[in-house]
N, C-alpha and C positions, 0 to 999 in steps of 0.2 A: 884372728882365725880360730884360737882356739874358744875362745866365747862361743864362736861361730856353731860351731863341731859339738861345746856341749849342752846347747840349744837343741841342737838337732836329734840330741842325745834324748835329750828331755821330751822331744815330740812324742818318739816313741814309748819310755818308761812312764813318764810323771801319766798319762793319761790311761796306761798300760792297754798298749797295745800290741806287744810282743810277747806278755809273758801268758804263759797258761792259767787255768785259773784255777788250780790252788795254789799257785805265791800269792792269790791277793787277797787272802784270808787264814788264820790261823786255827786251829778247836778250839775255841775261845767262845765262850757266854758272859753276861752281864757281870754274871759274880766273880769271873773269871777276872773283867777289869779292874773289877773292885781291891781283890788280894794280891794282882800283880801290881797297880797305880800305887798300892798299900807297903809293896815290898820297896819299889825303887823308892816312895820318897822315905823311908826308914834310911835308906844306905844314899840320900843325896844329900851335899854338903850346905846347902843351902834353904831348898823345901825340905819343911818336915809335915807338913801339910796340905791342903789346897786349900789355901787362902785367897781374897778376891786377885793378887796379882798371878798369881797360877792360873787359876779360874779365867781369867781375860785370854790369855796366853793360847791354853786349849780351845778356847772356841775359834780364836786367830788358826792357829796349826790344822784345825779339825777344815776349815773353809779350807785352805789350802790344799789338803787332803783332799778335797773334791776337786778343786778346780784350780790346779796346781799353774796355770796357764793365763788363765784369768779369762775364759775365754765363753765363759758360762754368766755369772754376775754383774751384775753392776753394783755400783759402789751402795747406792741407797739402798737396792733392796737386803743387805748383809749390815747396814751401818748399827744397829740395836745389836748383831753378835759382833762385831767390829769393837764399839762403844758397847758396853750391855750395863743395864742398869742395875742394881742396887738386886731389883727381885732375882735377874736371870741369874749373877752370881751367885747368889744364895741358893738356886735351886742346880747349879752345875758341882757345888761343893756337896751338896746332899746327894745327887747322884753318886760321886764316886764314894760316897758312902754306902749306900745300899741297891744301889746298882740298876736303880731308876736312869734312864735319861731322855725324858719329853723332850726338853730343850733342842737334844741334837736329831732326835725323831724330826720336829716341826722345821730345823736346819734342812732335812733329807726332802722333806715334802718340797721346800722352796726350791730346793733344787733338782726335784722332777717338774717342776714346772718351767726352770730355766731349758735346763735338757730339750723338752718339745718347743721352746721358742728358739733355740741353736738350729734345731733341723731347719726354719724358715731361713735365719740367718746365713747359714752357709754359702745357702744357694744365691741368696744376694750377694754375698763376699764374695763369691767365685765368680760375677761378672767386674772388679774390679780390676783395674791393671795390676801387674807384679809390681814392676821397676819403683811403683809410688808408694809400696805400704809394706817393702821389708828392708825395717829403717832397725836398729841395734838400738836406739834409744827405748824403742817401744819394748825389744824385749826386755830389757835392764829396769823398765819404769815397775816398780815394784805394789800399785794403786789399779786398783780397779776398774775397769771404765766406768766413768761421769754420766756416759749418755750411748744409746745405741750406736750411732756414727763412731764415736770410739772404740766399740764393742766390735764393730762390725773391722774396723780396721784389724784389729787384734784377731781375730780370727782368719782375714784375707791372710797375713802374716802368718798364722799357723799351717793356714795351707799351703802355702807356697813356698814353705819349711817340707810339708810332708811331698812335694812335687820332686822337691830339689832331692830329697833322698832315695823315691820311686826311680825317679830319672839313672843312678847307680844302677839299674837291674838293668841285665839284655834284655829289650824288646820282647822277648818270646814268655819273659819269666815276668816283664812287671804287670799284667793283667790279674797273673796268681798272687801275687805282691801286695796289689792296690786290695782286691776282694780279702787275703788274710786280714792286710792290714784295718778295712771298714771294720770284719768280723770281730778281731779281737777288739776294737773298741767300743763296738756295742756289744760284747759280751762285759766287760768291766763295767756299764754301767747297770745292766743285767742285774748285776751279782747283786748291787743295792738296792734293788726293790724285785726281788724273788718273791714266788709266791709261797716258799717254804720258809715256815718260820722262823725254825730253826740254823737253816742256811742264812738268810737275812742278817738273825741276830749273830752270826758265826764275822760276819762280812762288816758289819757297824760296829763289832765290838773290837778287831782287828784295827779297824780304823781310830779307833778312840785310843787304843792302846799306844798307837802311834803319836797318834797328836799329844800324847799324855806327855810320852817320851821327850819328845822334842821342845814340849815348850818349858822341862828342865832348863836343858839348854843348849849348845848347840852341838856338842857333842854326844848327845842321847838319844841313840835310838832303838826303836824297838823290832827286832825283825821275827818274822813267821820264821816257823824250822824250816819252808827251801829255801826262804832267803838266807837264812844262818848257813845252811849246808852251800 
């Protein structure tokens, strides 16, 4: 039960859709990553750098960062930042040097292309049955889906995660419920392809600071000030 509960927890946060939307970005610019990424590995017991196993770590955390659910990817198309070779390293260690990062740019682009293939999926997920596809293995399965069918279950699962917790509201209130709920979630995916630059770069740098944070280790992380307040 309690898995259960913070599952359900995660439907809401990990894809944020409850929170406003400045918790999901800090005043942060590229350079900003560079001297903060610059301070923590100074004071970490372990990185004093971003060497190639740092390097793997952040692009792992940064995926997650997007698609905390797994409900976006499939396995193949992330396997080069999953595994990344010899170049992507090299050039994920020079970013946090000078505050370049193509790498998790071309991460973003793939992942507005997942995003417009999720709205098709949905809607096929939403004609499968419940009782068959919200199995606790599959949340716990920590692997991306292998193939659409996979993909698509993981999803049917998420919705019928976000039913079970709609279902909690009177009648009268879960209409308002359901319409918050869509809104803040395409607001959060919003934030990462803004047409303001500035905001954009405010929004992917937040992100990166995070992934930075955590693939320390797992006691690290990095929060925006409302999150801290």
């Amino acid at each position: 039960m309690r898995f259960f509960i913070s599952i359900l927890f995660m439907v809401f946060i990990c894809i944020g859709q409850v929170f406003p939307k400045s918790v999901h970005y800090a005043d942060v610019e590229y350079q900003d990553v560079v001297a903060k990424s610059r301070e923590m590995l100074e004071q970490h017991a372990s990185f004093h750098e971003v060497n190639d196993e740092l390097a793997t770590r952040i692009l792992e955390r940064f995926l997650v960062e997007l698609d905390p659910l797994k409900i976006y990817f499939l396995q193949s198309e992330i396997e080069e930042w999953l595994h990344p070779s010899p170049l992507i390293l090299q050039e994920v260690q020079i970013g946090f040097l000078n505050g370049s990062f193509p790498i998790f740019k071309k991460i973003l682009n793939d992942f507005s292309i997942a995003l417009k293939r999720n709205e098709t999926l949905e809607k096929i997920a939403g004609t499968y049955p419940k009782s068959d596809y919200v199995r606790e293995k599959y949340l716990k399965n920590n692997q991306w889906a292998s193939d659409i069918e996979q993909l698509l279950i993981r999803i049917r699962m998420v919705q019928v995660l976000e039913e079970s917790v709609l279902s909690r509201f009177e009648p009268d209130m879960r209409q308002k419920a359901l319409e918050r709920f869509e809104k803040r979630k395409k607001m959060a995916h919003e934030l990462l392809f803004s047409s303001d630059r500035l905001e954009r770069e405010k929004v992917i740098s937040t992100m990166l600071l995070k992934a930075f944070s955590q693939a320390l280790d797992s006691q690290s992380v990095y929060f925006t000030p409302v999150e801290a307040n």
